[in-house]
C-alpha positions in Angstrom: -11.4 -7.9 -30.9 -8.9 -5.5 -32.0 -5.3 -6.9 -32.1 -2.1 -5.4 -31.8 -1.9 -4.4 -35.5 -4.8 -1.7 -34.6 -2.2 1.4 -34.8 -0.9 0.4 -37.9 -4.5 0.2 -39.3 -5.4 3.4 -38.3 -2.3 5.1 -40.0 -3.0 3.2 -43.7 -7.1 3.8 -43.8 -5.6 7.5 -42.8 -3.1 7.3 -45.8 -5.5 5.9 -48.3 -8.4 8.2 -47.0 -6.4 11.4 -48.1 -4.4 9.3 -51.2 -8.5 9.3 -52.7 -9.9 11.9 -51.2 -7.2 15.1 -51.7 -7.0 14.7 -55.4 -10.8 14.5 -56.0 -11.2 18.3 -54.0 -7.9 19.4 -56.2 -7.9 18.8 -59.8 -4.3 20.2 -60.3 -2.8 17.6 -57.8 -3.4 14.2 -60.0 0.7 13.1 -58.8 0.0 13.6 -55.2 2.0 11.2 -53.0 1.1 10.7 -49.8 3.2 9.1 -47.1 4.0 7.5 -43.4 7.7 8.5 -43.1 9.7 10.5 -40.7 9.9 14.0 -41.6 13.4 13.6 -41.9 12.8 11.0 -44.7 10.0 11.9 -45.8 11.8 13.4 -49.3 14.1 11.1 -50.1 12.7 9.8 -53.4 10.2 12.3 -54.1 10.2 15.3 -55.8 6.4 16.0 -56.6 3.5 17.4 -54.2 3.1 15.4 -51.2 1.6 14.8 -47.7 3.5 13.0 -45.1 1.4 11.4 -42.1 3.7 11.0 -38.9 2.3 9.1 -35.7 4.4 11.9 -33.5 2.8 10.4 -30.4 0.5 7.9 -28.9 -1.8 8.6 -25.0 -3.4 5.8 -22.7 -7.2 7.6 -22.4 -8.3 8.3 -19.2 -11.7 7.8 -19.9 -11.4 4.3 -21.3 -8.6 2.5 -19.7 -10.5 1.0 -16.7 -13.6 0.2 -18.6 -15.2 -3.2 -19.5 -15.9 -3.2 -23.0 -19.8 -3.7 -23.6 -21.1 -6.9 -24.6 -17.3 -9.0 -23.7 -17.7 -9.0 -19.7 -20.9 -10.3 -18.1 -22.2 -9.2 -14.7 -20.1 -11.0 -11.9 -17.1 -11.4 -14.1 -14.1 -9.6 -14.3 -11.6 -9.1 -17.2 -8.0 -6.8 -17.7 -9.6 -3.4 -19.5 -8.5 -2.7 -23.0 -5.5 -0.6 -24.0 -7.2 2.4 -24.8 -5.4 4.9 -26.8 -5.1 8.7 -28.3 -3.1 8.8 -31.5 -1.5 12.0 -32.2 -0.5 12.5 -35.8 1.2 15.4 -37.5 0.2 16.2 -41.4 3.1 17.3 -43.4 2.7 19.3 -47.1 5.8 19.6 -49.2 5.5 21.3 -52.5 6.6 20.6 -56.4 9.9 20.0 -57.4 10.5 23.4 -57.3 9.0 23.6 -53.9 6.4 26.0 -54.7 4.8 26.6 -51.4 1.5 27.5 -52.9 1.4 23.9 -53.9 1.8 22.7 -50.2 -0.7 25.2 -49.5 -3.0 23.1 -51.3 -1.8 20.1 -50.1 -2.4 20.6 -46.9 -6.1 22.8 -47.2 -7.0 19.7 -49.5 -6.5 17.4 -46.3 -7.7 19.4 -44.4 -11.3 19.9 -46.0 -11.2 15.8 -46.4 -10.9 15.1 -42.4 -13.6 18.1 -42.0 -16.0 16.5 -43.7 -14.2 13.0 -42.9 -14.2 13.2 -38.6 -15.1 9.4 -38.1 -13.0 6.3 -39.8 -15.5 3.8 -41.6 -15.6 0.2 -40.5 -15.3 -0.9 -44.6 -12.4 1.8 -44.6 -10.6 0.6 -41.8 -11.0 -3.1 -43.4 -9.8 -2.4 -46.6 -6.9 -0.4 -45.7 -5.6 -3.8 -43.3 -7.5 -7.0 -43.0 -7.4 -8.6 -39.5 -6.6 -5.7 -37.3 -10.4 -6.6 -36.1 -10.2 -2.7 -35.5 -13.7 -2.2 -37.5 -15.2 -4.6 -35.0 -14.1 -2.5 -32.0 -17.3 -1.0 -30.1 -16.3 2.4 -30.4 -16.0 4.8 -33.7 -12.9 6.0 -34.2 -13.0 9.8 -34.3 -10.4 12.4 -35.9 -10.3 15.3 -33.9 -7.9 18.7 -35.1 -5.1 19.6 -32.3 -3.8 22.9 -31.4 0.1 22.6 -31.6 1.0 26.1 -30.4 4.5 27.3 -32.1 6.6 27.2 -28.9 4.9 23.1 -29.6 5.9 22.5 -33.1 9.8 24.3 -32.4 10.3 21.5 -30.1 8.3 18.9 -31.8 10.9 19.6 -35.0 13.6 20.0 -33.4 13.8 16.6 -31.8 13.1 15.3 -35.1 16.0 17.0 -36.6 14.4 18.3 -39.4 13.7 22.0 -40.8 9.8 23.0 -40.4 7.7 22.5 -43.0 4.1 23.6 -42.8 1.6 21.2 -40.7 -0.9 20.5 -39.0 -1.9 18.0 -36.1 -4.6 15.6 -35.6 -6.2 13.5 -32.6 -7.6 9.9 -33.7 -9.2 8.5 -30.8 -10.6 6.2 -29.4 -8.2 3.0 -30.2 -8.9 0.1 -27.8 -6.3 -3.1 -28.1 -8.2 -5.8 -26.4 -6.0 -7.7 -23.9 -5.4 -11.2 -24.8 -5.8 -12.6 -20.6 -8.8 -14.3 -20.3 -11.9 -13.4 -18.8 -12.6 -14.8 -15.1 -15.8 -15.7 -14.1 -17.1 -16.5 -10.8 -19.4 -19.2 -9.6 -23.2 -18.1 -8.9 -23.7 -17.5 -5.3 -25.5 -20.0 -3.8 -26.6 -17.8 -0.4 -25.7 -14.2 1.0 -24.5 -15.1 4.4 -25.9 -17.4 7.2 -29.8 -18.8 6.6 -29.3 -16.1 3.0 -30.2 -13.1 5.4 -28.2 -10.9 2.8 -25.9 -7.8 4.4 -27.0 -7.2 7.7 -27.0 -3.0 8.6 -26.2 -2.0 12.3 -27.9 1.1 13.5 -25.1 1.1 17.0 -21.9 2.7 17.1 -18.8 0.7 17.4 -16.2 1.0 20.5 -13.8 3.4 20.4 -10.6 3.6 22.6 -8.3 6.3 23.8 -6.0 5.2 26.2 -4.6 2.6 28.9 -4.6 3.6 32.6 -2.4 1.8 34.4 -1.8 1.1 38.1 0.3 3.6 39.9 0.6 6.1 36.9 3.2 3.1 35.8 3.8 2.8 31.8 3.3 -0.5 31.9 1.2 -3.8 33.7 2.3 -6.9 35.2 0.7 -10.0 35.6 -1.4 -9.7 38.3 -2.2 -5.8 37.9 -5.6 -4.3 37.2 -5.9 -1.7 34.1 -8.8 0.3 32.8 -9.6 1.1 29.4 -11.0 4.3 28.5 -12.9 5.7 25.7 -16.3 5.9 24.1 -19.4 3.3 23.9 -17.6 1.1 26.5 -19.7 -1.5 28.0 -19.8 -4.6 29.6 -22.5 -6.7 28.0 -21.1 -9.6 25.0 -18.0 -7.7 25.5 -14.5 -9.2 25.2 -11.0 -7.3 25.3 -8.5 -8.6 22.7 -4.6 -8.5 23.2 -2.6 -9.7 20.2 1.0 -9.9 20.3 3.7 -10.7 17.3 5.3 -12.8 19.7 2.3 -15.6 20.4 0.3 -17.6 18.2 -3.3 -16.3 19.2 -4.6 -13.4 20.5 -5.3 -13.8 24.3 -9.3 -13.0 25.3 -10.4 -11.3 28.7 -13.8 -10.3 30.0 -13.9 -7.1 31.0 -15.6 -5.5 34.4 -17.5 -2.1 35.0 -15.2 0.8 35.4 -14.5 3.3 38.4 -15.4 6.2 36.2 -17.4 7.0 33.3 -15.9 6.3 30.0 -14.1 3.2 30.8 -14.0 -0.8 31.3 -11.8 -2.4 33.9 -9.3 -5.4 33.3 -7.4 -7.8 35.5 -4.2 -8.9 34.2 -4.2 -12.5 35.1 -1.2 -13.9 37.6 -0.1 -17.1 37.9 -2.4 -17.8 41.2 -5.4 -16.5 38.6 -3.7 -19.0 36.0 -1.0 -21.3 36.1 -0.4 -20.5 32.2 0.0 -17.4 32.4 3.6 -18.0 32.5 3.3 -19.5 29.0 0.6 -17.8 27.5 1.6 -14.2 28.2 5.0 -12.6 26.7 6.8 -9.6 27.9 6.7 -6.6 26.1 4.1 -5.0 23.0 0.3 -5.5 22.5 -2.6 -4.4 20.3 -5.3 -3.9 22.4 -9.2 -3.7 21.1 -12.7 -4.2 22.5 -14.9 -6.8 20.9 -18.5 -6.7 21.3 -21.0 -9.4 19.8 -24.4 -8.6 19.3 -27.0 -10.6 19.5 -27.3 -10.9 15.4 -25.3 -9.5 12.9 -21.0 -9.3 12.9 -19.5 -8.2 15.7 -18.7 -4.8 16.6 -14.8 -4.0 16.7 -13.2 -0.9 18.4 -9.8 1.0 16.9 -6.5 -1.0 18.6 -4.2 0.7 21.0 -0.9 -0.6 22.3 -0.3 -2.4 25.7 2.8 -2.8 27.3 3.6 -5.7 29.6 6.7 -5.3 31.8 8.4 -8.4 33.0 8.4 -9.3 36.9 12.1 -10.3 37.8 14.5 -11.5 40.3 18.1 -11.4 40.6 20.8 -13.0 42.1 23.5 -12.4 43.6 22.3 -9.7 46.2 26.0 -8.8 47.0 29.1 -9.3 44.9 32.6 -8.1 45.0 34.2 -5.6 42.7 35.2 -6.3 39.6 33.5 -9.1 37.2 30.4 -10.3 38.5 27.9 -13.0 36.5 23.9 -11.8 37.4 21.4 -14.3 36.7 17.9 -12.6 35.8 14.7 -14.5 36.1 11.7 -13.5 34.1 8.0 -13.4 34.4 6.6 -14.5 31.7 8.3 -16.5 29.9 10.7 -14.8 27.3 9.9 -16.1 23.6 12.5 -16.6 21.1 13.5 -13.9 19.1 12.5 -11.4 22.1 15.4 -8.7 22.0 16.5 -8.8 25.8 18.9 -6.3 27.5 20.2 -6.1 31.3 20.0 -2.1 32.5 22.4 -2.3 35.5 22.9 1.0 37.1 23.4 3.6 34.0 24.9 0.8 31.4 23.5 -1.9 29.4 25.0 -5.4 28.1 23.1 -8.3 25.9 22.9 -11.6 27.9 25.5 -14.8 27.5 22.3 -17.3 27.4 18.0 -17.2 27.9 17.3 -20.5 28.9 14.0 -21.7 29.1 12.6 -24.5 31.5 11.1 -27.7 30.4 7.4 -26.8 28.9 5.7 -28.9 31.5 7.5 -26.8 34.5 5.8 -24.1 35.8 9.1 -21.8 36.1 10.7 -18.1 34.5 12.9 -17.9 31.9 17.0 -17.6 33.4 18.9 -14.5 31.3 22.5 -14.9 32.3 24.9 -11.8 32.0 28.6 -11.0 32.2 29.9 -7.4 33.7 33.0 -6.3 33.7 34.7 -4.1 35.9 32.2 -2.8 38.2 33.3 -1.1 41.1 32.5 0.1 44.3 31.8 4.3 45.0 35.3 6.3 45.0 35.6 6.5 48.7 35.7 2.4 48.3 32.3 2.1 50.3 29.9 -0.6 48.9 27.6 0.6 45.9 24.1 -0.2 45.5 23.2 -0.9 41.9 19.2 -1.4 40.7 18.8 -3.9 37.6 16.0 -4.1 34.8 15.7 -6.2 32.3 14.5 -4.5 29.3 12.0 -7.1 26.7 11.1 -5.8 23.1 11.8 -2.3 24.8 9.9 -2.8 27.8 11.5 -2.8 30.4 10.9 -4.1 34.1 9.6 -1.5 36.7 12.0 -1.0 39.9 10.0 1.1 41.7 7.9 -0.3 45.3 5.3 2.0 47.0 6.6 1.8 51.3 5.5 3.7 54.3 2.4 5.5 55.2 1.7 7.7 53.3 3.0 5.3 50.7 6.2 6.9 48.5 7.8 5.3 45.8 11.1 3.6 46.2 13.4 1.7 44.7 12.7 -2.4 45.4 15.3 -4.0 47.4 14.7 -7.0 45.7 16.2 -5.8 42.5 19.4 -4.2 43.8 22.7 -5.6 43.4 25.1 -4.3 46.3 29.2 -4.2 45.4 31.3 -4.7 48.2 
């Protein structure tokens, strides 16, 4: 395992690597000093040849960092990947006392010609340099590579270092991998692969798909009571449920669907409360998801794409006449309003929030009551009564005012939510 001190191995087997092997190649260099300073310190002190080895910059490698290391993670375990890194270092040669440049010259070909023929880091090297990095251990050789550092590179490199350029040369050392200290999680054998160890079951069918909500009298949304069809592709009948899930209930609500009046589509009947008494509990004005369920015969079921339903509430009002001026409309709603449903009264072309929602016993069979407060509402100019039509608006939807009369049947605004000023 390769601890945290793995960087700073690398940098001393690099320092005594060219401390041995730079005088060997050059005879004339026996005083060679060779470094890990900044290059703005690197010559405080020394006045003979030297070579300064700066770690300029360090990369996470791409290839590496979401790898298991070999041998360390079993099959069926996991484990946090190793910090796997590039090091980037930047060789430095600084002449005599005098500062003969030919002597860095040789400095730095002497260097040089030792990485050439040098491009991989011995385990013994790496040991001797620093005991207990556990970097000779790692599974991968370190490598040293020669970079390119262009000289619009090497301006910028020195002048963030705030030093004047001295001749170099840059090196890639990679692969370093820092073994993360969390442990390694394994899982329990598996015992079965599904029900009766059947394994992954395939399905040659295509699932449900839906594209849209008809609903009754080119309305925008259903009422309790209505009939809707659902349209789309691979609808059928057979093992077939509908699912409508709301934010607002605790469970999704299950219907059987019934064979369409055209091709594409699946019929629905929204219960009402003579289908079943709990629909006044167990529906909620406003938002669904809507998606088509069907379970085959082995194998998980198939699940179509959800679409969005919208329930309008079913309401009465009273009183059907008031006088001008403040008025106090009481607004029953069918269902049930939940708590935390955002309720508005729409009377005429304004809106107001409600004083109270209150909400029968749960053993009663009965709306919720929304109780409102207008102000100022007034008759028509010529002081003849004023016929205002209310909706009560749930989670944004809102109720529908409109009646089909006469033959042939026209829509018409329903008497029986009007509000006359006298």
């Amino acid at each position: 395992m390769s601890e945290s001190t793995a960087i700073a191995a690398t940098t001393t087997t690099l320092q005594h690597l060219l401390s041995g092997g730079i005088p060997s190649r050059d005879q004339s260099l026996p005083g060679l000093v060779v470094t890990t300073m900044p290059p703005d310190l690197a010559r405080k002190g020394h006045n003979s040849a030297q070579l300064n080895i700066f770690l300029y910059q360090t990369q996470v490698n791409a290839a590496w960092r979401n790898l298991d290391i070999p041998n360390q993670v079993r099959p069926g375990e996991t484990a946090t990947p190793p910090l796997a890194l590039n090091l980037h270092y930047m060789l430095t040669a600084y002449g005599d006392e005098n500062d003969d440049e030919t002597v860095s010259h040789r400095v730095l070909g002497g260097a040089m010609s030792v990485l050439h023929d040098h491009p991989l880091l011995g385990r013994a090297e790496i040991s001797s340099a620093l005991a207990g990095s556990g970097l000779e251990n790692q599974f991968e050789r370190l490598r040293i590579t020669p970079i390119v550092l262009l000289m619009d590179e090497m301006s910028k490199l020195w002048t963030a270092l705030q030093s004047n350029y001295r001749l170099s040369a840059g090196y890639e050392v990679t692969v370093l991998l820092i073994d993360s200290t969390l442990p390694v999680k394994a899982s329990l054998p598996v015992l079965k692969r599904s029900a009766d160890d059947r394994g992954p079951v395939a399905v040659a069918g295509r699932a449900p798909s839906l594209d849209g909500i008809r609903y009754p009298r080119s309305q925008q949304a259903a009422r309790l009571g209505d009939d809707i069809a659902l349209t789309g592709s691979y609808l059928a009948v057979a093992n077939t449920t509908v699912e409508f899930s709301s934010l607002r209930l605790p469970k999704p609500i299950l219907l059987t669907p019934t064979v369409g009046d055209r091709t594409g589509e699946i019929k629905l009947h929204i219960p009402s409360l003579a289908d079943d008494p709990n629909a006044m509990t167990n529906w909620v004005p406003g938002l669904y998801t809507v998606a088509v369920i069907v379970q085959q015969t082995s194998g998980p079921p198939l699940i179509s794409n959800e679409i969005a339903f919208a329930l309008a509430p079913t309401i009465t009002r009273t009183p059907t006449t008031a006088a001008a001026g403040t008025i106090n409309p009481a607004i029953t709603c069918t269902p049930r309003i939940a708590a935390g449903q955002r309720v508005l009264l729409l009377f005429g072309d304004g809106q107001t929030t409600p004083d109270s929602v209150d909400q029968p016993p749960p053993a009663a069979n009965a709306p919720s009551l929304a109780k409102f407060t207008l102000n100022s509402v007034a008759k028509n100019a010529d002081g003849t009564a004023k016929t205002y039509t209310v909706r009560l608006r749930v989670d944004g939807i809102d109720s529908i005012p409109v009646i089909l009369t006469g033959t042939p049947p026209l829509p018409a605004f329903d008497p029986a939510q009007q509000i006359t000023i006298t």
